[in-house]
C-alpha positions as a Markdown table, in Angstrom:
| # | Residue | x | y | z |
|---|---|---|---|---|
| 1 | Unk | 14.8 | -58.1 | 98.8 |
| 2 | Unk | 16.3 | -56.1 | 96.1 |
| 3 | Unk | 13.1 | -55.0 | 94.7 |
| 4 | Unk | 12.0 | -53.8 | 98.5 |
| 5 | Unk | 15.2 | -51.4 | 98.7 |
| 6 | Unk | 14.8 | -49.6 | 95.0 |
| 7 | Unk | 11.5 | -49.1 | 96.2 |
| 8 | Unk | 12.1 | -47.7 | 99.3 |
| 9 | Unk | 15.2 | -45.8 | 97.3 |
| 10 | Unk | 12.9 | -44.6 | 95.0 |
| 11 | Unk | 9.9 | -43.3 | 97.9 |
| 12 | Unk | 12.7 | -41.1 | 99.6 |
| 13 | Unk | 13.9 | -40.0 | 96.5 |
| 14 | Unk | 10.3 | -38.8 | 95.7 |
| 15 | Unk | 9.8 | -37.3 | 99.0 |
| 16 | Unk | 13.1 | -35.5 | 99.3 |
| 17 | Unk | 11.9 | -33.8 | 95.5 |
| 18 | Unk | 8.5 | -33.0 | 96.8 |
| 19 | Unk | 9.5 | -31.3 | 99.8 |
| 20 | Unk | 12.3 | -29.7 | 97.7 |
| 21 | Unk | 10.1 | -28.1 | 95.4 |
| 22 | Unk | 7.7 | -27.0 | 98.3 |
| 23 | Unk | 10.2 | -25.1 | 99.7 |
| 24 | Unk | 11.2 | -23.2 | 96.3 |
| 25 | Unk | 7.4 | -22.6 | 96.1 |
| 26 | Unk | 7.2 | -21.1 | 99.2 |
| 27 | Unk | 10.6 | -19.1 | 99.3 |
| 28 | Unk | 9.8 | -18.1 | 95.2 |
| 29 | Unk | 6.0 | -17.3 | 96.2 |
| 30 | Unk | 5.2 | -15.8 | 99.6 |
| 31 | Unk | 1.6 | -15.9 | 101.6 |
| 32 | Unk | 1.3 | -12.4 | 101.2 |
| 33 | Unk | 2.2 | -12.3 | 97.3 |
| 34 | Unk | -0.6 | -14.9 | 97.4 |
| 35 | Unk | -2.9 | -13.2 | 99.3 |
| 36 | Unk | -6.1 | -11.9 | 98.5 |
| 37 | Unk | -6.1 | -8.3 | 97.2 |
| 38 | Unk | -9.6 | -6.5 | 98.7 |
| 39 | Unk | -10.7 | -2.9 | 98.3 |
| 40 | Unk | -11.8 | -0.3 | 100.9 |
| 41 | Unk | -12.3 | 3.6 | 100.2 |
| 42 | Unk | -9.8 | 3.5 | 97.1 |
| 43 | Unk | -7.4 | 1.3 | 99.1 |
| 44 | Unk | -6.2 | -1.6 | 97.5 |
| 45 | Unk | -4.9 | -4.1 | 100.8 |
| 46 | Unk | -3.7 | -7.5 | 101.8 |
| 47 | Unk | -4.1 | -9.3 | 104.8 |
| 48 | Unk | -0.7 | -10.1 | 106.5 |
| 49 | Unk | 0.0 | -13.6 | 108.0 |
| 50 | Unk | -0.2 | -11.5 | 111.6 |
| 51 | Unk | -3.8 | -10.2 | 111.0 |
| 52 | Unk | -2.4 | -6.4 | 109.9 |
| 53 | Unk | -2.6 | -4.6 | 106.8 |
| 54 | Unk | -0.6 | -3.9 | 103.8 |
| 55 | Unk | -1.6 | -0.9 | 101.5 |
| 56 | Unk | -0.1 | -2.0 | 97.7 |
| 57 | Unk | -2.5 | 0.4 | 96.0 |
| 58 | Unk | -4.6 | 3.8 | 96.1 |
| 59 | Unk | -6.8 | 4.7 | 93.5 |
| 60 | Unk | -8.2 | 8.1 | 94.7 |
| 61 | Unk | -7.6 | 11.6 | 94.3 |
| 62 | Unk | -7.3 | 13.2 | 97.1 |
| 63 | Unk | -3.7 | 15.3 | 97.2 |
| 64 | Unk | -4.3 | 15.5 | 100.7 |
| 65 | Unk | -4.6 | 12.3 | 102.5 |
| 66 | Unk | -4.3 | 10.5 | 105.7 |
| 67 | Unk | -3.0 | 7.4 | 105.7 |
| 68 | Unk | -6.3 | 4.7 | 107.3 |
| 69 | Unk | -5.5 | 3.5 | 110.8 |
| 70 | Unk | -7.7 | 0.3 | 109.9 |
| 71 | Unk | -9.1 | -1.4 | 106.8 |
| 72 | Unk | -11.5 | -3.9 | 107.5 |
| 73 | Unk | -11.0 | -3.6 | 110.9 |
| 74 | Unk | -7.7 | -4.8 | 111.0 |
| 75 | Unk | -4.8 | -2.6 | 111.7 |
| 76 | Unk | -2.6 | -0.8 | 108.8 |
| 77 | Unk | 1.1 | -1.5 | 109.6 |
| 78 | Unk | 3.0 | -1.4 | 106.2 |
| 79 | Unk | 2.3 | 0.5 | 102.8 |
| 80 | Unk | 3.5 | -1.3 | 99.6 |
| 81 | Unk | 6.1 | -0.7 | 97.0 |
| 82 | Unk | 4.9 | 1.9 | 94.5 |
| 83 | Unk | 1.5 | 1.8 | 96.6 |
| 84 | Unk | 1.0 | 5.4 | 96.5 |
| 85 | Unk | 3.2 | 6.4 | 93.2 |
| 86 | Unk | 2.3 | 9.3 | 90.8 |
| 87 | Unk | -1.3 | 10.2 | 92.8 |
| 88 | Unk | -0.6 | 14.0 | 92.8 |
| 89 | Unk | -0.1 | 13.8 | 96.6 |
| 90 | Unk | 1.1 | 17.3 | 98.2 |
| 91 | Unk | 0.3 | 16.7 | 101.8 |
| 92 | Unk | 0.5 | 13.3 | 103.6 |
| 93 | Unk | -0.4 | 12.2 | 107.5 |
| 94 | Unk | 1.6 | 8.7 | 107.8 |
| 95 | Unk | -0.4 | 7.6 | 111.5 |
| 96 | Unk | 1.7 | 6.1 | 114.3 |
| 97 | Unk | 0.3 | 2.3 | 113.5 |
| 98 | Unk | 3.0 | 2.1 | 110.3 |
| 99 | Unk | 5.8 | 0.4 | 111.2 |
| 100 | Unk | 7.1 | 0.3 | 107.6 |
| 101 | Unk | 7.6 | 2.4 | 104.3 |
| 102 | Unk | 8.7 | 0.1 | 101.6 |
| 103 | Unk | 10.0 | 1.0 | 98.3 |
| 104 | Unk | 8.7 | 4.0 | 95.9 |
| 105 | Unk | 5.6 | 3.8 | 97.8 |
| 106 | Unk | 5.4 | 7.5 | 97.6 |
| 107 | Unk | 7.3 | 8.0 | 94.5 |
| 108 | Unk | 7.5 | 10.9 | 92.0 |
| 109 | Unk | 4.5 | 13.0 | 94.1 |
| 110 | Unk | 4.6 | 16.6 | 94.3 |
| 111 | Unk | 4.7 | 16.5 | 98.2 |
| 112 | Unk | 5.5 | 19.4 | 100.1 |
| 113 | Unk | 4.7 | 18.3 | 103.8 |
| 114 | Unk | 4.7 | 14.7 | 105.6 |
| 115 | Unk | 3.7 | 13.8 | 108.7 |
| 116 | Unk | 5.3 | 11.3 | 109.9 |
| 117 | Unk | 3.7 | 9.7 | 113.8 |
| 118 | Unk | 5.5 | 7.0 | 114.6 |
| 119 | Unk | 9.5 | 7.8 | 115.7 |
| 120 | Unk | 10.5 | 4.2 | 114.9 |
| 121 | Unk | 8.9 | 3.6 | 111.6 |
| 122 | Unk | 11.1 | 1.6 | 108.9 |
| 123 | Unk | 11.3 | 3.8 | 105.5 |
| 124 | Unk | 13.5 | 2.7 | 102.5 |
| 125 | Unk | 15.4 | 4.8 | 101.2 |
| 126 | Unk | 13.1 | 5.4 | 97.5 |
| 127 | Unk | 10.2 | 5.7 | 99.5 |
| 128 | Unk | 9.7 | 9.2 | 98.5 |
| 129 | Unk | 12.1 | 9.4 | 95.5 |
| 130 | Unk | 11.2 | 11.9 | 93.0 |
| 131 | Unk | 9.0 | 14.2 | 94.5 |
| 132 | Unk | 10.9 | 17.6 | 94.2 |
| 133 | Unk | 13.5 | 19.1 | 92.1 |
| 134 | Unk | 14.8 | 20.5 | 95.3 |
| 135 | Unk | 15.2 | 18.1 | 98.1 |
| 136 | Unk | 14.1 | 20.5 | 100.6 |
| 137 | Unk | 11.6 | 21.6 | 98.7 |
| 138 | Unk | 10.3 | 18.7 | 101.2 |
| 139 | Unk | 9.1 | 19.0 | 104.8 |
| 140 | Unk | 9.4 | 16.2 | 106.9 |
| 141 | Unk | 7.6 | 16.3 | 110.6 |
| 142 | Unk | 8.6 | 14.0 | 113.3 |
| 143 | Unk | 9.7 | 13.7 | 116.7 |
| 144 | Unk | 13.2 | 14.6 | 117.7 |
| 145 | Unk | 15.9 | 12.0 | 117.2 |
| 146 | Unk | 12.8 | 9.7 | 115.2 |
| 147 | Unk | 13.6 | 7.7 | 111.9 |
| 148 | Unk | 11.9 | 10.3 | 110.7 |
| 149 | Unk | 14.2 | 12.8 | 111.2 |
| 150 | Unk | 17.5 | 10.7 | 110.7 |
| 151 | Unk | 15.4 | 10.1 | 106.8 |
| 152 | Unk | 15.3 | 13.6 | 106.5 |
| 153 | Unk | 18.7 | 14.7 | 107.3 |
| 154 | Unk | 20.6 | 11.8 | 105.4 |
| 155 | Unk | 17.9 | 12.9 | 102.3 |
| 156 | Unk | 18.4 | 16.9 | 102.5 |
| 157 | Unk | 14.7 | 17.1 | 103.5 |
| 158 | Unk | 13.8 | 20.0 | 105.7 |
| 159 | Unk | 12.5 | 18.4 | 109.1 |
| 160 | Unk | 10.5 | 20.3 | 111.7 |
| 161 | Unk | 9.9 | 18.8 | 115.2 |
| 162 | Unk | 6.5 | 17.7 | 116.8 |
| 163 | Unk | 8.6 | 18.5 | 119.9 |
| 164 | Unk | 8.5 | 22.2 | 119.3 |
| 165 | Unk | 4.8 | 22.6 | 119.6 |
| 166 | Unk | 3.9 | 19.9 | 122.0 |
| 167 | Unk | 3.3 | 19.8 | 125.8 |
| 168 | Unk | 5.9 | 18.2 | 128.1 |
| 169 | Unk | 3.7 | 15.2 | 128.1 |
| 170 | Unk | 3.7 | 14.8 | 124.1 |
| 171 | Unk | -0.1 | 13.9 | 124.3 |
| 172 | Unk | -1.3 | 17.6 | 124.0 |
| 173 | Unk | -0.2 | 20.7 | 122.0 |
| 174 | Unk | 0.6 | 23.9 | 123.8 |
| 175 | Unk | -2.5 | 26.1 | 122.9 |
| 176 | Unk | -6.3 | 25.7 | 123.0 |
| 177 | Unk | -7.6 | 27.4 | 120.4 |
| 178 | Unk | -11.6 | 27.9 | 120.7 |
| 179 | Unk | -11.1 | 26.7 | 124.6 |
| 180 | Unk | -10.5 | 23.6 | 123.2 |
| 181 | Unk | -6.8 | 21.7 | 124.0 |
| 182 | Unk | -6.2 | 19.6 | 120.5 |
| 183 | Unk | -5.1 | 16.7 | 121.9 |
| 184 | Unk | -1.6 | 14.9 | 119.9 |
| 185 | Unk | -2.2 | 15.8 | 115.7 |
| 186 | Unk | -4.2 | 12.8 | 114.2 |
| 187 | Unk | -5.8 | 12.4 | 110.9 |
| 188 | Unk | -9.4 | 14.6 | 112.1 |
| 189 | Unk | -7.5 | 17.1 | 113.1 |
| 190 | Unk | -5.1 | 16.4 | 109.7 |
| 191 | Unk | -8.2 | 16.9 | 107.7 |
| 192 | Unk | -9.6 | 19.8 | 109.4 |
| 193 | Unk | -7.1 | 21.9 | 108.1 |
| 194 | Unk | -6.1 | 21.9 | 104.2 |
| 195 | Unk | -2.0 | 23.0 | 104.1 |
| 196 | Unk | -2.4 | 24.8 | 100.7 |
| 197 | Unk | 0.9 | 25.0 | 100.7 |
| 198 | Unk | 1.5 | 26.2 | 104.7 |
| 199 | Unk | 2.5 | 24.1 | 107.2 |
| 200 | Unk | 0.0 | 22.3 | 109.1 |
| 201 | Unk | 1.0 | 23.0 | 112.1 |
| 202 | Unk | 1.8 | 26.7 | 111.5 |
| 203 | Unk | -1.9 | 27.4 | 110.3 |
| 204 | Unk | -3.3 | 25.7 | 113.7 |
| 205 | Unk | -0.5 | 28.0 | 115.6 |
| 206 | Unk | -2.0 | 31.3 | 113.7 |
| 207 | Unk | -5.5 | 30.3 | 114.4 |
| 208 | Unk | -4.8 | 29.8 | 118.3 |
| 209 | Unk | -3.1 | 33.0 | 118.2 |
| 210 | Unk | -5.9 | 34.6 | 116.4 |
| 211 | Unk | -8.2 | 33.1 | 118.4 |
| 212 | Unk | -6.8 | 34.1 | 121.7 |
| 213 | Unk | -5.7 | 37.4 | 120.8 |
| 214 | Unk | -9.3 | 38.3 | 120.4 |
| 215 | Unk | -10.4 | 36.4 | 123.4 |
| 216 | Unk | -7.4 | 38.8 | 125.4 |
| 217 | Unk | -9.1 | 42.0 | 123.9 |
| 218 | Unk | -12.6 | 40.6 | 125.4 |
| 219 | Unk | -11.3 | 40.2 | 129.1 |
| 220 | Unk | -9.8 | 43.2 | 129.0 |
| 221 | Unk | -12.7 | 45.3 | 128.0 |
| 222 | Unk | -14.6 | 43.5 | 130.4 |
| 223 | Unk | -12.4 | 43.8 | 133.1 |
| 224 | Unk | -12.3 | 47.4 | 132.6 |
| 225 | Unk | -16.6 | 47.7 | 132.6 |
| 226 | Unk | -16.2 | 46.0 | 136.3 |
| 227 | Unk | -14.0 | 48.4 | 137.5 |
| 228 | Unk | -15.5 | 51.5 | 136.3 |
| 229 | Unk | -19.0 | 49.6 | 137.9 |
């Protein structure tokens, strides 16, 4: 009888160790930090638990770069600590699907101008440490009252607002340059236009108003021809 209770003493002792030391496995080594690290167009990724996408790593050399929507077909929601750190990035288009900025993920760039889509996105407070001498050497675009622009104020970051140039509906900008109504700024429009230095959306507000000035000159000349016809 005495034997029987050691060994059941001894089997709940065991048990109670084994789960023990599962659960400092688990807490000590996360699914993610275990994950699988794959490779896509000189983005280094994990899978999340929830399907999505972490970034932890670029490897190209672009300076002027949108963020991927997808990576293997699964949605991009969070970019890594030091994920993007010292790639000589100047321009950045940060798309609506991330949700979350962590730690020096931009670090010590030579950024000028982020774009920042989503007005509820999580960003530490070192994501984009070390990128100018002069904080507002930096400009930060978001939507108006965004985490975005609350980042940008509490950092002495310039900020300029997506509100200022789009439609009442915030789907469309204001001008159709071309005939053509460029619908909210995405990463094909993004890429369309290299900054060089100027803001984005400045140099698609010069061309409209290039564009239409001449298209203005045109209907007036031939406005004139009709008359004197």
């Amino acid at each position: 009888m005495m034997e029987n209770c050691v060994k059941v003493t001894m089997y709940r002792s065991y048990s109670l160790l084994t789960f023990t030391l599962i659960v400092i496995y688990l807490f000590m080594f996360p699914t993610n930090a275990r994950a699988e690290v794959l490779n896509e167009n000189d983005f280094h990724f994990i899978v999340n638990n929830d399907d999505t996408v972490t970034i932890v790593k670029y490897e190209g050399k672009e300076s002027h770069l949108s963020i991927p929507n997808t990576l293997d077909e699964k949605k991009v929601t969070t970019i890594g600590e030091n994920a993007f750190q010292s790639k000589g990035l100047t321009n950045i288009f940060i798309p609506d699907c991330i949700t979350e900025i962590k730690a020096y993920a931009f670090a010590s760039n030579p950024l000028s101008t982020i774009y920042m889509m989503n007005a509820q996105m999580s960003i530490n407070e070192f994501a984009f440490a070390e990128n100018q001498v002069q904080k507002n050497d930096v400009t930060i675009w978001g939507y108006d009252e965004s985490t975005a622009m609350a980042f940008a104020d509490k950092y002495e970051h310039h900020f300029d607002s997506f509100d200022a140039v789009y439609g009442s509906d915030q789907h469309q900008l204001k001008f159709s340059p071309d005939g053509t109504t460029y619908t909210c700024l995405d990463a094909v429009i993004f890429n369309a236009f290299k900054p060089g230095g100027a803001i984005l959306l400045e140099q698609i507000k010069n061309k409209a108003d290039e564009t239409n000035f001449f298209i203005n000159i045109f209907k007036k000349i031939f406005s004139r021809w009709l008359i004197i016809i």
